[in-house]
C-alpha positions as CSV (number, residue, x, y, z in Angstrom):
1,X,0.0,0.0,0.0
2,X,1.5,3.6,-1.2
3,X,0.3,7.0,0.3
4,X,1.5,10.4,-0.6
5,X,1.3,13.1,1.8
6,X,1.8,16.7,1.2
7,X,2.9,20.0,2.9
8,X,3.1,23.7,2.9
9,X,5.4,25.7,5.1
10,X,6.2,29.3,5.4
11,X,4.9,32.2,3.9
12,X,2.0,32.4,1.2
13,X,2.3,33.2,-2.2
14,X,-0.3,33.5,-5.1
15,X,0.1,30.5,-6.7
16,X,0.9,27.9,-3.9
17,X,-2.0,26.1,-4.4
18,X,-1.2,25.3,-8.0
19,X,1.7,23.1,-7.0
20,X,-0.9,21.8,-4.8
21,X,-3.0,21.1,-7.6
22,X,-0.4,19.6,-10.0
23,X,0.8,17.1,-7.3
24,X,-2.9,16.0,-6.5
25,X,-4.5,16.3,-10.3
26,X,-1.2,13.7,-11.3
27,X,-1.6,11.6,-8.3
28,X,-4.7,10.7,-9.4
29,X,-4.4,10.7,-13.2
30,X,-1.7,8.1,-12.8
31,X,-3.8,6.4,-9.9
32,X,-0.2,5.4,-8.2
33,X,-1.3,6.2,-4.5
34,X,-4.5,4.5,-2.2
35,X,-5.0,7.8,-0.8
36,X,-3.6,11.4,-1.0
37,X,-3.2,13.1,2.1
38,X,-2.7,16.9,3.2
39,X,-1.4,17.8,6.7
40,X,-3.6,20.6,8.2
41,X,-1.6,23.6,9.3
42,X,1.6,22.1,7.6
43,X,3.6,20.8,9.8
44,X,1.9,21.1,12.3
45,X,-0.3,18.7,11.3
46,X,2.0,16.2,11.3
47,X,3.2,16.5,14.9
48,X,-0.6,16.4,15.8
49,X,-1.9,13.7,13.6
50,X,-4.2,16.2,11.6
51,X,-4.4,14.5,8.2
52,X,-6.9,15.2,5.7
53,X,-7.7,12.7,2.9
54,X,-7.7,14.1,-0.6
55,X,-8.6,11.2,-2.6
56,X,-12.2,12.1,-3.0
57,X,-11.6,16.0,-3.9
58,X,-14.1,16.9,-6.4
59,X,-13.2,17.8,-10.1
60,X,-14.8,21.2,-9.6
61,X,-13.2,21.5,-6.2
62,X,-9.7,20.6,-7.2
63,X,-10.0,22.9,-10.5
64,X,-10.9,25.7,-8.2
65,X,-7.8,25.2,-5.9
66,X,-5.7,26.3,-9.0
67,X,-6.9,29.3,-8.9
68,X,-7.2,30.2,-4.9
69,X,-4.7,32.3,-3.8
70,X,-2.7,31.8,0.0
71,X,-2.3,28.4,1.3
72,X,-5.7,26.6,1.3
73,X,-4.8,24.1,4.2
74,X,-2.9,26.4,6.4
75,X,0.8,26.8,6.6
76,X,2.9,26.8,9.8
77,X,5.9,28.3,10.8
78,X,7.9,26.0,13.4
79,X,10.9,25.9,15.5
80,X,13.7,23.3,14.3
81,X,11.9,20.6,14.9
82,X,14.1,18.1,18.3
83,X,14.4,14.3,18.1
84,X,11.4,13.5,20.4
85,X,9.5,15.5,17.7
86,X,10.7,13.5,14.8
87,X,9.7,10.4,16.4
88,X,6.4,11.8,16.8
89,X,6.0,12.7,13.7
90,X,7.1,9.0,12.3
91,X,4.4,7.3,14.4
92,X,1.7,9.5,12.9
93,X,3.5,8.5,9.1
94,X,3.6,4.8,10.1
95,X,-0.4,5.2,11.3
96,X,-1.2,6.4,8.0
97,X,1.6,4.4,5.9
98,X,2.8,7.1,4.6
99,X,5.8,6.3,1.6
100,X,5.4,9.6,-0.2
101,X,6.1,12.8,1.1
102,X,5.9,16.3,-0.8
103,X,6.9,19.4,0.9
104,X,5.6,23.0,-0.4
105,X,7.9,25.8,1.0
106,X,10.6,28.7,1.4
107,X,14.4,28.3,2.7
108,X,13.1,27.1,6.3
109,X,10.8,24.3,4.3
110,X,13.7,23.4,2.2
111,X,15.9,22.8,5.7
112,X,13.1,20.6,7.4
113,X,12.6,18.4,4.4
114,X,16.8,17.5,3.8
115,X,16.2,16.9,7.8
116,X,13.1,14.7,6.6
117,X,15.2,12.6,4.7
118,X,17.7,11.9,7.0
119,X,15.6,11.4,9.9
120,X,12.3,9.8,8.5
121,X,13.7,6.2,6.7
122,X,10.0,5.1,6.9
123,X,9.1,7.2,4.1
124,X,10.4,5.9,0.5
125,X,10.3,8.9,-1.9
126,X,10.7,12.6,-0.7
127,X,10.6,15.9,-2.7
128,X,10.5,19.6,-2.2
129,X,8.7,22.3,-4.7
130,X,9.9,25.4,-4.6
131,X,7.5,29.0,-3.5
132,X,8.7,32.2,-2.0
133,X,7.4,35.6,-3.2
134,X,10.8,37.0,-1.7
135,X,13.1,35.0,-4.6
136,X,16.0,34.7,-2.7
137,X,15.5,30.5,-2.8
138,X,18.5,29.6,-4.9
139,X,21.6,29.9,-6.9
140,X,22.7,33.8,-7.0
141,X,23.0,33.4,-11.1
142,X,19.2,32.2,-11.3
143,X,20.5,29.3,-13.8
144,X,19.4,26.4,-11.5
145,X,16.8,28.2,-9.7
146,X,15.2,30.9,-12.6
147,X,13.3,32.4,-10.1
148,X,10.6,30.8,-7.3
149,X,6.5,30.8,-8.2
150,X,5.0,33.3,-6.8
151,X,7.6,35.9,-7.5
152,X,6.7,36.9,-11.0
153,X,2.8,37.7,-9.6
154,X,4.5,39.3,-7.0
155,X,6.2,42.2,-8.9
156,X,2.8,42.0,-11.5
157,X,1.2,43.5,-8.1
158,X,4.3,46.6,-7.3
159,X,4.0,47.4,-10.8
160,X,0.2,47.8,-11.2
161,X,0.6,49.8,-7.8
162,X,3.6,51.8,-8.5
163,X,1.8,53.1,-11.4
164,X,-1.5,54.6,-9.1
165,X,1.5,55.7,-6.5
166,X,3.3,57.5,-9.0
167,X,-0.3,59.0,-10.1
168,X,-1.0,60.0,-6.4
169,X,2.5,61.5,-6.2
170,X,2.5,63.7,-9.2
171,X,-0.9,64.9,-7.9
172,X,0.0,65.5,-4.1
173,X,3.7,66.6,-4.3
174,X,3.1,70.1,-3.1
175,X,2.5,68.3,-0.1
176,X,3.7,64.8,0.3
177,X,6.6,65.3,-1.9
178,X,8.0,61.6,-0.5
179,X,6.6,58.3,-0.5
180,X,8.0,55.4,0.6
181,X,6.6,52.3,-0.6
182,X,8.3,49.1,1.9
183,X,7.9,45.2,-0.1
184,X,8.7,41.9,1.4
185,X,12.3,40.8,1.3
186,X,13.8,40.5,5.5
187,X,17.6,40.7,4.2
188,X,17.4,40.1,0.7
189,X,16.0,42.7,-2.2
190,X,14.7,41.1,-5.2
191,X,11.4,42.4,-4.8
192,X,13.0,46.2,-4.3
193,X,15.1,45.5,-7.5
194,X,12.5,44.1,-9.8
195,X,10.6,47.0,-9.4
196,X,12.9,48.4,-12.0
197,X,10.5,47.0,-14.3
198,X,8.2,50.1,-13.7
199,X,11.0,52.3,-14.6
200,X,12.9,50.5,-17.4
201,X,13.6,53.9,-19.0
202,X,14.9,55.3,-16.1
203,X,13.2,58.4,-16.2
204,X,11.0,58.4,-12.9
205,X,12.0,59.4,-9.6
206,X,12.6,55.9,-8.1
207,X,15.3,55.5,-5.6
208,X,15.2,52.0,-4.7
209,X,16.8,50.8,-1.1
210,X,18.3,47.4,-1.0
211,X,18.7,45.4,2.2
212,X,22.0,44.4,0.5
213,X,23.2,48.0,0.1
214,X,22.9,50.0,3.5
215,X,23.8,53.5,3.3
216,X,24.0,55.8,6.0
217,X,20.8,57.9,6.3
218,X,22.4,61.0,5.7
219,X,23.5,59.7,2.4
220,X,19.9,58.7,1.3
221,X,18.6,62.5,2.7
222,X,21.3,64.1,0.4
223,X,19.8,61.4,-2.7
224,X,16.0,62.5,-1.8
225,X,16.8,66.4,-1.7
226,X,18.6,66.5,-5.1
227,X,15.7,64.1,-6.3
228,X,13.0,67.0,-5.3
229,X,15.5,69.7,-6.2
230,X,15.2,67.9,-9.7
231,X,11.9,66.7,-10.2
232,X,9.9,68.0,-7.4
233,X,8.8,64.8,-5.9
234,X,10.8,61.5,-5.2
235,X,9.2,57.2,-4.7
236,X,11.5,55.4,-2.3
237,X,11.1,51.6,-3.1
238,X,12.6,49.7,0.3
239,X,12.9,46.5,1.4
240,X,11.5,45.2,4.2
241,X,15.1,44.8,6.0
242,X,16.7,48.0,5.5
243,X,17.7,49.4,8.5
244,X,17.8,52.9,8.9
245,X,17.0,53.0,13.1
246,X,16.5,50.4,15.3
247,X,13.3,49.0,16.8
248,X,12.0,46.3,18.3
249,X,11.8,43.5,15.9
250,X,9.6,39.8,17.1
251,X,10.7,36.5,15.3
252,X,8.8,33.4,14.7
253,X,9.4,29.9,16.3
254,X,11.7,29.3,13.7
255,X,14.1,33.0,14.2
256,X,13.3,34.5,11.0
257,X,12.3,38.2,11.5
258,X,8.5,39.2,11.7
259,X,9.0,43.0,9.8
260,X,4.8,42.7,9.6
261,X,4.6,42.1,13.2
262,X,6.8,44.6,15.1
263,X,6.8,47.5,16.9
264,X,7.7,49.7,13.7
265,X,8.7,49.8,9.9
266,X,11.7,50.6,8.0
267,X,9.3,52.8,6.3
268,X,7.7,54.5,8.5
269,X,11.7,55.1,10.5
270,X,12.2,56.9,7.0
271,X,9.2,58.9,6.9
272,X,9.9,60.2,10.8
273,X,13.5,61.2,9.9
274,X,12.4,62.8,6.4
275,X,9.8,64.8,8.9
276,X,12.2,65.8,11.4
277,X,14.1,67.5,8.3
278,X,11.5,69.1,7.1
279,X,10.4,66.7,4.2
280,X,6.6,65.9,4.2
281,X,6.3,62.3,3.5
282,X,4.2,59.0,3.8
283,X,4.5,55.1,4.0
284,X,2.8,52.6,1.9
285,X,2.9,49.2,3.5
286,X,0.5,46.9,1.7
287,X,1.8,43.5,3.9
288,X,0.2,40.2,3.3
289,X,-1.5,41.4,0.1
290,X,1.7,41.0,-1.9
291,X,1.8,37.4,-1.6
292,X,-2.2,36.5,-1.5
293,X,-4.1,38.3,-4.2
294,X,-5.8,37.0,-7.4
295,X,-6.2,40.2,-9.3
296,X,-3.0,40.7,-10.5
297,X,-2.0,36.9,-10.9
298,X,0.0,36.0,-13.8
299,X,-1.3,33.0,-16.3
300,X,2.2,31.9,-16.4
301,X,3.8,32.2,-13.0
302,X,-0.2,29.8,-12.2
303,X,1.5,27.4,-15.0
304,X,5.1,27.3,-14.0
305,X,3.6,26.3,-10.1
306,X,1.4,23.9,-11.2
307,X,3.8,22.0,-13.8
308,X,6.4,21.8,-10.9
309,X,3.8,19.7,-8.7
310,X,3.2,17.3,-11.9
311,X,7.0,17.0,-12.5
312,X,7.7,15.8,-8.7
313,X,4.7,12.9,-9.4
314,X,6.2,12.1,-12.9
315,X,9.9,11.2,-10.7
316,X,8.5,9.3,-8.6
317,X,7.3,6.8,-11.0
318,X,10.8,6.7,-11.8
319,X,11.5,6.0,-8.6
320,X,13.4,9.2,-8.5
321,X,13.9,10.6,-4.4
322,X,15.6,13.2,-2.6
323,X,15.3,15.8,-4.9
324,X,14.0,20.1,-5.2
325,X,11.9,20.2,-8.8
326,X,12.4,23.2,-10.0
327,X,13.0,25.7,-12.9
328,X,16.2,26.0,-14.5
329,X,17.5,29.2,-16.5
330,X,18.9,27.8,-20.5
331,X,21.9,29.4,-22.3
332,X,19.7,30.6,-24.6
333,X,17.7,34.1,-24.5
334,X,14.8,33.8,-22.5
335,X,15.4,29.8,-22.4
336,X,13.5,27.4,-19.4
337,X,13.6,24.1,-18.8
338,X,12.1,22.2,-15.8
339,X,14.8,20.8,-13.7
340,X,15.4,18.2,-10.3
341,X,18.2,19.0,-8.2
342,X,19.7,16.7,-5.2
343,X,18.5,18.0,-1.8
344,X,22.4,17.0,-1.1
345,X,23.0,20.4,-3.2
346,X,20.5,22.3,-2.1
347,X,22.2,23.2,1.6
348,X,22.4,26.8,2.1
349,X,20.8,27.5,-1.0
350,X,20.2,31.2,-0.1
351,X,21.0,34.0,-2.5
352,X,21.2,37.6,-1.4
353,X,20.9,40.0,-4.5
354,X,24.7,40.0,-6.0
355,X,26.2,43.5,-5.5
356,X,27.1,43.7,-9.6
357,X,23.1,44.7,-10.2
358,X,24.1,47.5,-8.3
359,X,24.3,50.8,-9.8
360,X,26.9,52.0,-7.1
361,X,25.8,54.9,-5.4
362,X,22.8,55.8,-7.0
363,X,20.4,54.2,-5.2
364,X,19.3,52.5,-8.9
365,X,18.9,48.9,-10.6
366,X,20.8,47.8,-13.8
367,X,19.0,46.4,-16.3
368,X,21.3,43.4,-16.6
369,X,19.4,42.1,-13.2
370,X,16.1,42.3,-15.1
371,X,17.6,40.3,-18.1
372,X,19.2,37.7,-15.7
373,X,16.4,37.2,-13.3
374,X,12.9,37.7,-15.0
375,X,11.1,36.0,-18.2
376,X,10.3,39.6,-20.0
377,X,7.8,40.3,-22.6
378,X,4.3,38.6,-22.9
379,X,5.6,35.3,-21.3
380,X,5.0,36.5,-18.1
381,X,4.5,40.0,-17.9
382,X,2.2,42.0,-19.3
């Protein structure tokens, strides 16, 4: 008897269900598995035994989870997980007969499951699909991991509301001559920098703030003045991270950094010292809404999601295990392929954004990081 069980961990994005769907619409179509199980609240629901059977999913149901946005199930976000733990968690695989295993998630998710394989030998095949909004899953040349699902809907959102920012801007700049628009990203500013896209001319007055490029505050202040001296008005683009004072920041059970959930912003620290020197200004923090939204979703990013949970079913027919599916940059222009890549080389597979798509103090994006990182054009962006 074969079950699979799957997982999400982490953050949202918009298209995590669609991996969802691939892996369960497969499973079925190649009717390899006596039942297809979810855990509830990630997992969480493994510790707790909180399984939920997905073998009798309705067609209309299942064809509607490829287009829900945010994490259908529930996600978790858990400390690293003891022995006593994992031996829990084994018993409630065993109860089940669990010999499949499928785990949905970010950097943290990617650390559990290589854990998984090493401390769960009850479980025969194991995989990991890809999602983080935040791109920084990966190689730092995006040619074994393009970029993460989720991401290209991600900056379809900034764009669409950079364009209604810049609008408000140009109409309020007698007053608010700054705003300061803060994305996701806790040390890492691919968000930040594929905001370029707005701006691929160059002619706007972006200055974008990367978690990997701190500058001293006095630095940026001199950047905004000669940015209103010049066009009257200035958009600072920030990532999450940037530091520019210090206040009190929470973590989850696992340390990462809660920027949504503490006692202040890096935007609004930047609007407070633009105030104090006289500098009218406001923050735009839209949160959660850049990873679950619908409105802005891309048909491809949806495709590329879905087609990585299909993969993962399609390798372990050939008995394939131990492996990230994934999408891998070609040589050629604009080239993708789908790829698998050993957990074994997936340790530390973290990429901050590479200091060479910096355009050294001027607070700006090259263009070669949009041609590295992003499928341009009609494939994916509008």
């Amino acid at each position: 008897m074969k079950n699979i069980l799957f997982s999400m961990s982490g953050g949202t994005t918009p298209v995590i269900n669609s991996t969802l769907y691939g892996l369960i619409d497969e499973a079925k179509k190649y009717k390899l598995f006596n039942n297809i199980f979810i855990s509830k609240y990630g997992i969480d629901g493994l510790i707790k035994n909180e399984f939920i059977s997905l073998k009798k999913l309705s067609t209309h149901r299942l064809k509607k989870l490829k287009f829900t946005p945010g994490s259908y199930f529930g996600i978790s976000r858990n400390p690293k997980i003891t022995n006593l733990i994992y031996s829990k968690i084994k018993k409630n695989l065993k109860k089940k007969k669990i010999t499949h295993f499928v785990n949905i998630g970010g950097n943290g998710s990617l650390e559990q499951t290589i854990e998984f394989k090493k401390k769960i030998n009850c479980i025969e095949q194991i995989a990991f699909a890809p999602k983080t909004i935040d791109n920084d899953l990966g190689d730092k040349d995006f040619k074994t991991v393009f970029f993460t699902p989720g991401f290209p809907t991600s900056i379809n959102f900034w764009i669409r509301i950079l364009n209604l920012v810049n609008i408000e801007n140009i109409g309020a700049q007698k007053h608010d001559k700054v705003i300061v628009c803060q994305t996701f990203g806790r040390d890492t500013g691919h968000i930040t920098a594929a905001c370029r896209l707005f701006d691929l001319k160059n002619e706007l007055p972006l200055i974008y703030l990367i978690p990997e490029d701190q500058q001293d505050k006095k630095k940026i202040l001199k950047k905004i003045k000669l940015f209103i001296k010049k066009y009257g008005r200035a958009i600072i683009i920030m990532g999450e991270g940037y530091k520019i004072t210090n206040f009190n920041i929470y973590k989850d059970q696992f340390g990462q950094s809660m920027f949504g959930s503490s006692s202040s912003s890096a935007s609004q620290q930047l609007v407070n010292f633009l105030i104090k020197n006289k500098i009218q200004s406001r923050a735009f923090v839209p949160t959660i809404i850049q990873r679950v939204n619908d409105f802005v979703y891309l048909k491809k990013d949806n495709e590329v999601a879905e087609k990585i949970g299909r993969r993962i079913i399609r390798e372990f027919i050939k008995n394939k295990t131990d492996f990230m599916c994934t999408l891998s940059k070609k040589t050629s222009k604009n080239g993708y392929f789908y790829n698998t890549v050993d957990l074994n080389l997936c340790i530390n597979f973290k990429r901050k954004l590479d200091k060479k798509y910096l355009l050294q103090d001027k607070f700006n994006i090259s263009k070669k990081y949009i041609n590295d990182s992003l499928i341009k054009g009609d494939n994916i962006f509008p």
